[in-house]
LUMMAR-443849 format. One record per atom (N, C-alpha, C, O, CB): x, y, z; residue in one letter; atom name. Coordinates in steps of 0.05 Angstrom, whole numbers. Glycine has a CB too. Layout:
+--------+--------+--------+---+----+
|     c1 |     c2 |     c3 | r |  a |
+--------+--------+--------+---+----+
|      X |      Y |      Z | a | CA |
...
+--------+--------+--------+---+----+
//
This chain:
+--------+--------+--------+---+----+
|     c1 |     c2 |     c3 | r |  a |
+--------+--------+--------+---+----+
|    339 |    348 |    109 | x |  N |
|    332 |    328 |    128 | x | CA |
|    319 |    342 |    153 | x |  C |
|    329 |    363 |    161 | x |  O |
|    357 |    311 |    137 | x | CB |
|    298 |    330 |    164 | x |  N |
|    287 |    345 |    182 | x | CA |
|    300 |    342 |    207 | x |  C |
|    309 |    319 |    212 | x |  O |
|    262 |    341 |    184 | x | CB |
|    303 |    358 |    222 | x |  N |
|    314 |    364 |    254 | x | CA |
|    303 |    362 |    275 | x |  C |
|    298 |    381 |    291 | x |  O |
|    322 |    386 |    260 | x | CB |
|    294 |    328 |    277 | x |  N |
|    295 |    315 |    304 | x | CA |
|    302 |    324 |    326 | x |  C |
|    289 |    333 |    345 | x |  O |
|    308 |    298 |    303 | x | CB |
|    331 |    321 |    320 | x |  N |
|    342 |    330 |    353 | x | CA |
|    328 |    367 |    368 | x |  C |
|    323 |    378 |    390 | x |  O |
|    387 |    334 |    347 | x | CB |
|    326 |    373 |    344 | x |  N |
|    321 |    401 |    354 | x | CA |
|    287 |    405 |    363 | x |  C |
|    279 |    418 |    382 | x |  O |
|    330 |    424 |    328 | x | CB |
|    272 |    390 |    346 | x |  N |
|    242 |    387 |    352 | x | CA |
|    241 |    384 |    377 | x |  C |
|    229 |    398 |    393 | x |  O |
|    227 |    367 |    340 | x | CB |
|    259 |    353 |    384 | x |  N |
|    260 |    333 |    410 | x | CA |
|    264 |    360 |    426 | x |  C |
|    247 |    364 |    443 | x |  O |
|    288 |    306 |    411 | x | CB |
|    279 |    372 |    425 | x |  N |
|    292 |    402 |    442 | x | CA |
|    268 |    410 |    453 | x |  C |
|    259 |    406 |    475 | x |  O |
|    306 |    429 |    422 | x | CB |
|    259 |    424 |    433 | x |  N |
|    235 |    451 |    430 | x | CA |
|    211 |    436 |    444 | x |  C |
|    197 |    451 |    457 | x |  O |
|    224 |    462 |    390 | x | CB |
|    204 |    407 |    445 | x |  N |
|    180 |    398 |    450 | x | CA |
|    186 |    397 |    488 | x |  C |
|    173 |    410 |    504 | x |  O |
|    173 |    367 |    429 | x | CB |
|    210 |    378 |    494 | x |  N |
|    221 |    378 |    519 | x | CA |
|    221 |    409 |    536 | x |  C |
|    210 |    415 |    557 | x |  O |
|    251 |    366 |    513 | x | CB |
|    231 |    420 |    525 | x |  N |
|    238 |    446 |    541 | x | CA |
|    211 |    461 |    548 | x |  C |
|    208 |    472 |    570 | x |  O |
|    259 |    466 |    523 | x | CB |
|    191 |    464 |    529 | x |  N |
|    157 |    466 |    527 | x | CA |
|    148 |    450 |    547 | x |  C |
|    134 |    460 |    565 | x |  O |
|    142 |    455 |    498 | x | CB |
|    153 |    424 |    547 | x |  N |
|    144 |    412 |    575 | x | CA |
|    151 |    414 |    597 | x |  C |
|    137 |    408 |    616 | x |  O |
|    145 |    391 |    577 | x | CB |
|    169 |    422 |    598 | x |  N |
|    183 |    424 |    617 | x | CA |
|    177 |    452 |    634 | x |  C |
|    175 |    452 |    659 | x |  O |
|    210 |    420 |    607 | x | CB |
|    175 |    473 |    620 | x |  N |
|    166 |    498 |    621 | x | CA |
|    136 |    494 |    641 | x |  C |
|    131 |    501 |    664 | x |  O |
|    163 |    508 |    588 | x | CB |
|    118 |    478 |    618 | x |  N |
|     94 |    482 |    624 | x | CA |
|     88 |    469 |    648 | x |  C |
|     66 |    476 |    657 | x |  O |
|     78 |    475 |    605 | x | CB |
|    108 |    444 |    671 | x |  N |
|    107 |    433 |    688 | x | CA |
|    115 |    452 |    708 | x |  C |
|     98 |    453 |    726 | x |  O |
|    117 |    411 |    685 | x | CB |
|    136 |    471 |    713 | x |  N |
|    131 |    495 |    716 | x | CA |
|    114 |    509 |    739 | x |  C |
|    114 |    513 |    763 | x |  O |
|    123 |    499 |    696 | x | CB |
|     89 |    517 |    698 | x |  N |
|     81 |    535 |    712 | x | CA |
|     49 |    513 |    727 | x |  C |
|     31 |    527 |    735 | x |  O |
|     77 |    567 |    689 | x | CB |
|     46 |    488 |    730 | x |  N |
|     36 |    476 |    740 | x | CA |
|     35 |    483 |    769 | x |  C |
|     55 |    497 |    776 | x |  O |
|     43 |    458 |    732 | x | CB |
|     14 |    477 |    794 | x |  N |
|    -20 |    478 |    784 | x | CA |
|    -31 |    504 |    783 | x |  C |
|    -54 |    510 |    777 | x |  O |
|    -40 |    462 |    805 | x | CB |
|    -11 |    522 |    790 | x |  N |
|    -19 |    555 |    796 | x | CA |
|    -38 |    562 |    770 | x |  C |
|    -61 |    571 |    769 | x |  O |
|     13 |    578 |    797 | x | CB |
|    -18 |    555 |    747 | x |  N |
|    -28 |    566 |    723 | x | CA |
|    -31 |    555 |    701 | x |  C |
|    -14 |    560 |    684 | x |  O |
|    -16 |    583 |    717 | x | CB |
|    -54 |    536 |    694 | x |  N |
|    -65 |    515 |    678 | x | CA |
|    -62 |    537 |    652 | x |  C |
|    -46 |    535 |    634 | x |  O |
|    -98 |    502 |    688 | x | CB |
|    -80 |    555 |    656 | x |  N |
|    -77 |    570 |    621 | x | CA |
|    -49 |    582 |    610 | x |  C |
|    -44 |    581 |    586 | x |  O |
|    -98 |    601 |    619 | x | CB |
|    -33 |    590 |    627 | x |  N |
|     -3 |    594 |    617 | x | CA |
|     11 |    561 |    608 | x |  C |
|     29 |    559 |    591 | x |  O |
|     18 |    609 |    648 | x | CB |
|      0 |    540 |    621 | x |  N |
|     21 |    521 |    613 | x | CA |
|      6 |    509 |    594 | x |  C |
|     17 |    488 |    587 | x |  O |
|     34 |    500 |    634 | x | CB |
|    -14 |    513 |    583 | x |  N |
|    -24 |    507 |    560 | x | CA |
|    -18 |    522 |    537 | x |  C |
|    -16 |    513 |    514 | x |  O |
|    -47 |    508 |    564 | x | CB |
|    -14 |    544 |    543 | x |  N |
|     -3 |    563 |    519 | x | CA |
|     28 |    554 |    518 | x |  C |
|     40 |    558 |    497 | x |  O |
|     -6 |    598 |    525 | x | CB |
|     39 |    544 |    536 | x |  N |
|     70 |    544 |    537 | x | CA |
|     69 |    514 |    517 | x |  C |
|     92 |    510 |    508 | x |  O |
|     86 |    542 |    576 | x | CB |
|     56 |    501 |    511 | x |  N |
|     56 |    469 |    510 | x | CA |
|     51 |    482 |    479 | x |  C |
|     71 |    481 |    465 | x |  O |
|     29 |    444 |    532 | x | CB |
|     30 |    494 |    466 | x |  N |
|     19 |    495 |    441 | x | CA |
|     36 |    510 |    435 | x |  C |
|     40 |    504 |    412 | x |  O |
|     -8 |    501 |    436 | x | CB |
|     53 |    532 |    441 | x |  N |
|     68 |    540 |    428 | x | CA |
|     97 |    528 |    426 | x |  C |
|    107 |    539 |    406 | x |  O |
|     65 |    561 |    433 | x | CB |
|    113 |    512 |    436 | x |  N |
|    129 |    491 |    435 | x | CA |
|    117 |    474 |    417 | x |  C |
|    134 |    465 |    402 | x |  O |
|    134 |    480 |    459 | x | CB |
|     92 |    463 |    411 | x |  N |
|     87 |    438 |    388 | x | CA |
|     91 |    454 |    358 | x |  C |
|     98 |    445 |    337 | x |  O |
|     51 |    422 |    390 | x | CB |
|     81 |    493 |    367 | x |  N |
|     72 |    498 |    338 | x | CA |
|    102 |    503 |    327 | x |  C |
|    106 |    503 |    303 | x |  O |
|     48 |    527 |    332 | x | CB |
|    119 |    506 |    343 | x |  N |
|    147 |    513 |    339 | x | CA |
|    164 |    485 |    327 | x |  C |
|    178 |    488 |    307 | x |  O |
|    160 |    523 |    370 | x | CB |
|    163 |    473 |    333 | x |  N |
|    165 |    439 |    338 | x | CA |
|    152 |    436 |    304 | x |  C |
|    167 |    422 |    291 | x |  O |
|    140 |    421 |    373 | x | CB |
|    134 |    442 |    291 | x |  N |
|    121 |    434 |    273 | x | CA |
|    137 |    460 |    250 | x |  C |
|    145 |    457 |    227 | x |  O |
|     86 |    432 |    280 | x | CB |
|    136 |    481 |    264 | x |  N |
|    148 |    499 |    242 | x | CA |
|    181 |    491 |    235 | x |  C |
|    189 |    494 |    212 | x |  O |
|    146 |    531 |    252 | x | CB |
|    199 |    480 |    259 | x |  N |
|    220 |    471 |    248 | x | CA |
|    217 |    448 |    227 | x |  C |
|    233 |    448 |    208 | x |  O |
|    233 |    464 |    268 | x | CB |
|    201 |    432 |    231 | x |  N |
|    197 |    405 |    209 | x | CA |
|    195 |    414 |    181 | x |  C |
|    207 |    404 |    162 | x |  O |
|    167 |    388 |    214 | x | CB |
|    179 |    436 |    182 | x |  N |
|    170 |    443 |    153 | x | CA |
|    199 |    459 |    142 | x |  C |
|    207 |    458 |    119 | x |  O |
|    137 |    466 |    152 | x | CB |
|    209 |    470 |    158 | x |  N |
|    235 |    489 |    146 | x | CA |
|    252 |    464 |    137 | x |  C |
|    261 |    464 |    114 | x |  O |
|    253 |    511 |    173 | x | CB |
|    257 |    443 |    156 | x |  N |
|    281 |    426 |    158 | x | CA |
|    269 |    404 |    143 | x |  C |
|    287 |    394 |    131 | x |  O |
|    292 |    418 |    190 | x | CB |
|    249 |    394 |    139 | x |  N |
|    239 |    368 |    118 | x | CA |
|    252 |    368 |     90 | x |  C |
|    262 |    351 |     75 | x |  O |
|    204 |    368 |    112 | x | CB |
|    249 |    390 |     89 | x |  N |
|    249 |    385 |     56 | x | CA |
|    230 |    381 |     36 | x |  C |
|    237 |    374 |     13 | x |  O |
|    262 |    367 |     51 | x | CB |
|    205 |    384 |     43 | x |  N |
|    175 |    384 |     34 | x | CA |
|    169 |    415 |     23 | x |  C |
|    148 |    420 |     11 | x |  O |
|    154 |    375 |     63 | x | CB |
|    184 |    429 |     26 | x |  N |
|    178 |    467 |     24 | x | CA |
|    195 |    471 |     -3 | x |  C |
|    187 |    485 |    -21 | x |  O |
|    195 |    491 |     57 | x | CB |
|    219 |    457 |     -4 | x |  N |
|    230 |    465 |    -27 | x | CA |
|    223 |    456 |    -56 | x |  C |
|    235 |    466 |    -75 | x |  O |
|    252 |    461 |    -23 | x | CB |
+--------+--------+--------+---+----+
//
């Protein structure tokens, strides 16, 4: 079963991060944001059940 709550986590805390490093540093909170979604997407695939 995939892990919602934890995505919900990983995606929040990424935003949250990237508000941050807001307005000083647009290219850090962009990297902070894409790497929270790619993380966010790599939990899905572990936790779906689509891999096995």
């Amino acid at each position: 079963m995939a892990d919602y709550q934890k995505m919900y986590y990983i995606v929040c805390d990424g935003a949250s991060r990237a508000l941050d490093a807001l307005p000083m540093n647009v290219d850090e909170a962009m990297k902070i944001l894409q790497r929270a979604l790619d993380e966010a997407e790599e939990r899905y695939i572990e936790t779906s059940g689509d891999g096995e």
